[in-house]
Backbone bond lengths (Angstrom), bond angles and torsions (degrees), N, CA, C in turn:
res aa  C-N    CA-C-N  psi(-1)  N-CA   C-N-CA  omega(-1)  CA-C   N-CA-C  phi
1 X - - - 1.448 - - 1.518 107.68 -
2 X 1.607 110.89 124.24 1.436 108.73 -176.17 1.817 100.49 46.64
3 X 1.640 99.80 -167.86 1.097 124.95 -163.91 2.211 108.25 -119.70
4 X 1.660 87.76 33.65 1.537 85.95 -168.70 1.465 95.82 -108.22
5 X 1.365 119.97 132.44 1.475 126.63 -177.88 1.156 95.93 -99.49
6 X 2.073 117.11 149.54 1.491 116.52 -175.00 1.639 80.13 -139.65
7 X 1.328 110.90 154.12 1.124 168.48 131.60 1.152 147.81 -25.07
8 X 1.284 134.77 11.69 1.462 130.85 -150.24 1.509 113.81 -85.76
9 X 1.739 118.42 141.41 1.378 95.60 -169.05 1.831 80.62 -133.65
10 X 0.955 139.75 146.90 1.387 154.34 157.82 1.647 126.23 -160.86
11 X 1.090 101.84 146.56 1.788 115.08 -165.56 1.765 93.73 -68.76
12 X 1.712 117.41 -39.35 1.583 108.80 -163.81 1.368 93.63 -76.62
13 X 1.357 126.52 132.25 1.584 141.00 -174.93 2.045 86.78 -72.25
14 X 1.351 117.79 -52.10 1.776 118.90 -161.32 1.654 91.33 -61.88
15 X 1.244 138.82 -48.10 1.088 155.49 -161.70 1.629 89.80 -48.82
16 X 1.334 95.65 -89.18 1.761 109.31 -178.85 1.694 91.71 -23.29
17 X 1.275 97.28 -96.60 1.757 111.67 -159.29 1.371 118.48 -26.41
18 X 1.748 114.65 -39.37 1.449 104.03 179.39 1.564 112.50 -74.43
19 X 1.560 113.35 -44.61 1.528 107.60 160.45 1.393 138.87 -39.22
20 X 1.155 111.63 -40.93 1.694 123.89 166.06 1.482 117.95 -83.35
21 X 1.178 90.27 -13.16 2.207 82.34 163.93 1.794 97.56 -101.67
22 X 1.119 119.54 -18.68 1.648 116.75 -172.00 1.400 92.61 -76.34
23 X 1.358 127.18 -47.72 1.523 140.41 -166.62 1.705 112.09 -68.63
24 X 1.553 119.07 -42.61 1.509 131.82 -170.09 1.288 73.03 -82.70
25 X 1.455 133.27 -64.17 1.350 113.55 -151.39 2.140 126.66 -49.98
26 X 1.677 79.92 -14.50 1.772 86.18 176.09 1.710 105.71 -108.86
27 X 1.224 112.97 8.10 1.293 111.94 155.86 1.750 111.92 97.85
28 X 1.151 107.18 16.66 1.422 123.08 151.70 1.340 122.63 -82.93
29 X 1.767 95.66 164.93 1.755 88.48 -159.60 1.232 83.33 -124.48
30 X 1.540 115.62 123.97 1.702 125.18 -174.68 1.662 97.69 -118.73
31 X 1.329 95.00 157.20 1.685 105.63 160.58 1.479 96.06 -148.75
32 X 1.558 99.70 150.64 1.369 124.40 -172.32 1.738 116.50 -118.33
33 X 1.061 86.57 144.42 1.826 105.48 176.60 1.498 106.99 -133.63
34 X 1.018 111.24 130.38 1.987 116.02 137.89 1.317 111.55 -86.28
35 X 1.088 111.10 -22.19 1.740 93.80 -175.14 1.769 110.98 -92.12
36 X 1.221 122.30 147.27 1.587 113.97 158.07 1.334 148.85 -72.56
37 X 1.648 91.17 -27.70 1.361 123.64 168.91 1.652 106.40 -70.42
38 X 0.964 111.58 -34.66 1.694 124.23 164.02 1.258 132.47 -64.94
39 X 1.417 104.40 -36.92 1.033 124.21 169.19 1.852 130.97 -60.82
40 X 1.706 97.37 -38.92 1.346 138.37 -179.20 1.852 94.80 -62.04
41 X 1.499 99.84 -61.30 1.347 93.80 -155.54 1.967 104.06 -75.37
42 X 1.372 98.28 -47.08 1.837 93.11 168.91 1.867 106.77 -43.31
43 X 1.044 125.45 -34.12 1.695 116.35 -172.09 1.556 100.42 -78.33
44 X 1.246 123.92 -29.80 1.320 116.30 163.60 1.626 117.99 -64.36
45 X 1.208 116.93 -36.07 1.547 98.31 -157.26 1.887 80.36 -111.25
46 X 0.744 137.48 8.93 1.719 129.52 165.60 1.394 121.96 -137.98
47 X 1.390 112.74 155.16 1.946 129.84 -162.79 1.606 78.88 -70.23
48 X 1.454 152.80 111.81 1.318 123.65 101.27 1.217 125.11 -76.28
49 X 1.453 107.72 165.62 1.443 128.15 170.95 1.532 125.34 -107.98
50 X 1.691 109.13 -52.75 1.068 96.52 157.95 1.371 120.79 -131.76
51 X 1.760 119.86 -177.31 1.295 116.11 -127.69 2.077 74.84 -139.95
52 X 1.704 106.25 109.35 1.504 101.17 159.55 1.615 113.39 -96.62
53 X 0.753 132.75 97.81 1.482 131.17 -177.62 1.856 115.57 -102.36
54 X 1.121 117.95 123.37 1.240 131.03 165.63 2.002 109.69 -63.17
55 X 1.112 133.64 132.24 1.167 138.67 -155.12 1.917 105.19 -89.57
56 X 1.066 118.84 -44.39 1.109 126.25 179.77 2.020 112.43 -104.07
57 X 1.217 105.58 102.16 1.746 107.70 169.84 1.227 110.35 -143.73
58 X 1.509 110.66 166.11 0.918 119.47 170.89 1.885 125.49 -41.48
59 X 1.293 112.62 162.63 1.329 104.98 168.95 1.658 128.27 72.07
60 X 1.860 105.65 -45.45 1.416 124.85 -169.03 1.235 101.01 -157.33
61 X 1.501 109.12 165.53 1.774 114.82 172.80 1.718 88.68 -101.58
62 X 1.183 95.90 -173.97 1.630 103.73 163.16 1.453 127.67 -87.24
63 X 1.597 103.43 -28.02 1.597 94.77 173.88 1.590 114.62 -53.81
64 X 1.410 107.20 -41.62 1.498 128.97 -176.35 1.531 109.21 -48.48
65 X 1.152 83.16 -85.48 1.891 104.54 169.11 1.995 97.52 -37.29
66 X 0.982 125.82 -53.77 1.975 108.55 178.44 1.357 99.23 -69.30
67 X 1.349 133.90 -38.84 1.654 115.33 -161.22 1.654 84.76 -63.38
68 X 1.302 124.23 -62.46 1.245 105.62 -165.12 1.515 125.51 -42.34
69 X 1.547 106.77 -48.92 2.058 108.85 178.92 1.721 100.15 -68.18
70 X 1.339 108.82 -5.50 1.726 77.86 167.57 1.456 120.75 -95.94
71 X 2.048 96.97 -20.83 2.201 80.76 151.86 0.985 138.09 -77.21
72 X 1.430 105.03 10.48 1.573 112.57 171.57 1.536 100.90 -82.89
73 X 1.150 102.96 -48.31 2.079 110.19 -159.87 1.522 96.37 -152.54
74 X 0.943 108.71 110.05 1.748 151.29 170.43 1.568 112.64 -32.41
75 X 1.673 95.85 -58.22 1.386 117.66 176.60 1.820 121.68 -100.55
76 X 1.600 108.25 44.38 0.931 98.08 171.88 1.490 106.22 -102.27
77 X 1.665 103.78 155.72 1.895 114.76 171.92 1.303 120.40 -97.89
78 X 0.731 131.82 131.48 1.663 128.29 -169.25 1.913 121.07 -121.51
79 X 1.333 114.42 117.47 1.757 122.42 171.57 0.957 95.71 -83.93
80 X 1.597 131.83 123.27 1.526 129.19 139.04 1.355 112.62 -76.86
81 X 1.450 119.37 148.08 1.444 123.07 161.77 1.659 94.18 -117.61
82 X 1.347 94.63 141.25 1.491 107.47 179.41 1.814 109.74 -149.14
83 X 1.675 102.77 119.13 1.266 86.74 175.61 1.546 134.52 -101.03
84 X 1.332 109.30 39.24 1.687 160.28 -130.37 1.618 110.19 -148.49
85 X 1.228 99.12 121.08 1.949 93.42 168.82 1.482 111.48 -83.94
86 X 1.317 99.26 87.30 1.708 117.37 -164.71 1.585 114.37 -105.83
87 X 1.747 113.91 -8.07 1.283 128.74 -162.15 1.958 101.52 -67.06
88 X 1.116 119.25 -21.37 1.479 112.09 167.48 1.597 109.92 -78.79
89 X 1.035 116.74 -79.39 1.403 121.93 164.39 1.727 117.81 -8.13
90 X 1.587 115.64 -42.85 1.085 119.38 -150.72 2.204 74.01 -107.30
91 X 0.947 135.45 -52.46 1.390 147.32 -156.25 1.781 99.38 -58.47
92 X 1.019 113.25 -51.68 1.730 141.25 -161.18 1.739 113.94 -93.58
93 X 2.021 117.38 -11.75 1.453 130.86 174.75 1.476 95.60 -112.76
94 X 1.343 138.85 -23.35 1.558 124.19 -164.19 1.820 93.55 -118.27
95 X 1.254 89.09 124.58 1.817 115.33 177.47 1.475 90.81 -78.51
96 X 1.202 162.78 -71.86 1.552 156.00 131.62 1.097 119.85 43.68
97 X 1.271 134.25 122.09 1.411 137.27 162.54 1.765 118.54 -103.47
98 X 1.170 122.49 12.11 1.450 110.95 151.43 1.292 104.75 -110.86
99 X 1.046 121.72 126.59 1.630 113.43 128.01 1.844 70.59 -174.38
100 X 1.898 87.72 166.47 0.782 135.47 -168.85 1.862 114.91 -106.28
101 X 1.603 138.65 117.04 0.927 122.38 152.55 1.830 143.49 -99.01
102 X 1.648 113.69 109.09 1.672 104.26 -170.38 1.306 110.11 -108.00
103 X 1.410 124.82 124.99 1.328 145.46 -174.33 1.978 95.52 -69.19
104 X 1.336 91.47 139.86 1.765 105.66 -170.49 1.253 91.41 -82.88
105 X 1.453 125.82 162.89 1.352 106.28 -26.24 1.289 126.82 -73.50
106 X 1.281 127.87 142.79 1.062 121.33 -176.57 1.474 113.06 -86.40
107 X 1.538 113.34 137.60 0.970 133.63 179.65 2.601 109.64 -68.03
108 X 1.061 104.81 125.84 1.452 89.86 170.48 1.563 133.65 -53.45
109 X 1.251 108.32 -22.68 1.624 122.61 179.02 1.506 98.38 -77.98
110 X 1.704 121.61 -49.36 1.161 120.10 160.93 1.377 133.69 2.42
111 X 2.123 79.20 -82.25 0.969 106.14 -177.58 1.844 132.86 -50.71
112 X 1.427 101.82 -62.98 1.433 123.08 176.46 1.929 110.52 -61.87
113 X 1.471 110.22 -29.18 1.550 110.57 155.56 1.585 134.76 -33.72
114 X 1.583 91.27 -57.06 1.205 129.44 179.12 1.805 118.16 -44.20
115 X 1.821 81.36 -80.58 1.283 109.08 179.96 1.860 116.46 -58.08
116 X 1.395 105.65 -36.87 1.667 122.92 179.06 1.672 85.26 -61.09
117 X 1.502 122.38 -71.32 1.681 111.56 -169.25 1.884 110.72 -59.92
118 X 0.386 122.27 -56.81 1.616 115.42 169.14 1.325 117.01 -20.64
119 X 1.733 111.45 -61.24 0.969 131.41 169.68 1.426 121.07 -52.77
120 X 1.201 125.21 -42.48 2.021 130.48 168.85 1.430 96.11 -72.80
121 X 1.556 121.98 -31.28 1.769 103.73 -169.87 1.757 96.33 -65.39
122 X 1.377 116.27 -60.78 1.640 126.98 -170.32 1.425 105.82 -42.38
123 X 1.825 116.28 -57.30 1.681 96.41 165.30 1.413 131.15 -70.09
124 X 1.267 123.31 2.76 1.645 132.42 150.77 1.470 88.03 -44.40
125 X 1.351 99.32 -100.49 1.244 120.25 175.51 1.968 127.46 33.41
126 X 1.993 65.01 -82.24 1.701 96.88 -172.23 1.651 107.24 -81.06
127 X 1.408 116.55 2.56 1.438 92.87 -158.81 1.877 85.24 -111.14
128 X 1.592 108.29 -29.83 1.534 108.98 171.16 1.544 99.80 -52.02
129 X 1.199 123.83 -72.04 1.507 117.78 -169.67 1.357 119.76 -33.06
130 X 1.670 105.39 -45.90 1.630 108.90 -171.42 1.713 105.35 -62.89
131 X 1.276 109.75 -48.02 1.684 105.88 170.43 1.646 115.09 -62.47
132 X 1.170 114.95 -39.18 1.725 99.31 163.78 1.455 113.97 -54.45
133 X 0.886 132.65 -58.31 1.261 121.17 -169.53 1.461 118.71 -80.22
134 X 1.346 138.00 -22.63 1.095 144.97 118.34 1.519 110.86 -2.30
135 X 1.707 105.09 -68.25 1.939 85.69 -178.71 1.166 114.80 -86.81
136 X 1.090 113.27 -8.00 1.804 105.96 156.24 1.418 136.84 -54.87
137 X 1.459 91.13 -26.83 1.589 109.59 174.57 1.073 116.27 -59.68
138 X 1.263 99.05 -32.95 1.897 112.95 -152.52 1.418 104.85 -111.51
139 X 1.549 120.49 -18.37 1.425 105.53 -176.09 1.784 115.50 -82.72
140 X 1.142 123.81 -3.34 1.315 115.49 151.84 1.740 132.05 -62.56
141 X 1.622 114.64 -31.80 1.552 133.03 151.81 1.323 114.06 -42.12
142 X 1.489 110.15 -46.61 1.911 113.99 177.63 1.388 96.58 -62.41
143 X 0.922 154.00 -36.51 1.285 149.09 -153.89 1.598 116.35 -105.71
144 X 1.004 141.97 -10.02 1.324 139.70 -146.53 1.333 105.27 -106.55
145 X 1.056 117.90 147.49 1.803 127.17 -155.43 1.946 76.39 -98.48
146 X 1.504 88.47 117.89 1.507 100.64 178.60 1.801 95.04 -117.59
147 X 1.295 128.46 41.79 1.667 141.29 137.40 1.514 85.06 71.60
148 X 1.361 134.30 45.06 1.319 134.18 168.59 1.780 108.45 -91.85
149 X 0.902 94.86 106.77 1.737 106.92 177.75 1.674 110.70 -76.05
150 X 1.401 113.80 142.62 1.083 114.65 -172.88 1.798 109.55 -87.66
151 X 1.349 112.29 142.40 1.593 120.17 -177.46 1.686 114.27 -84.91
């Protein structure tokens, strides 16, 4: 789906797997981690976009674990799953205005809800930029002495 790569990082191995066959099955291209530290280094060496993170793991929380992928990438969106009333905690540590929080279990409609809005925010995104730069293109044309003599 589109050209947006996701992310999922959670400690439950069944968790991942049913999400990433629920997720491929709509034609997104996911990769999975349990680890965070794993997680860290795949966001370095590959384009994601968005970020499924489980709220409570080993090592890191998830708010933690996103502040870090957003010094990786600026414009990343982030789903927490939390099976924890963690939505303050998580609301009050991330300076960020996307992400999304869904209390486990997560439902599949949930899921693909989720991930589908993420997905329309990022082509927001991309489609404001393309018109910014677009009038950048063009605002040197506003300006150009087109040899019009005055009457």
């Amino acid at each position: 789906m589109e050209n947006y790569r996701i992310l999922m990082v959670d400690d439950d191995q069944d968790i991942l797997w049913i999400c990433q066959m629920v997720l491929s099955d709509e034609g997104f291209s996911i990769d999975i981690s349990n680890d965070p530290r794993d997680a860290l280094q795949k966001t370095m060496s590959k384009g994601y976009h968005i970020f499924i993170l489980d709220y409570v793991m080993p090592y890191i929380l998830g708010d933690e674990l996103a502040k870090e992928i957003l010094s990786i990438n600026n414009d990343a969106v982030f789903i927490f799953l939390t099976g924890h009333n963690e939505f303050y905690d998580i609301s009050k540590s991330l300076d960020c205005n996307s992400y999304l929080i869904l209390l486990k279990p997560v439902d599949e409609q949930q899921l693909l809800k989720a991930v589908n809005e993420k997905v329309e925010y990022l082509k927001y995104l991309d489609e404001t930029r393309e018109l910014e730069k677009n009038q950048l293109d063009y605002a040197p044309l506003l300006f150009e002495d087109t040899n019009i003599t005055n009457i």
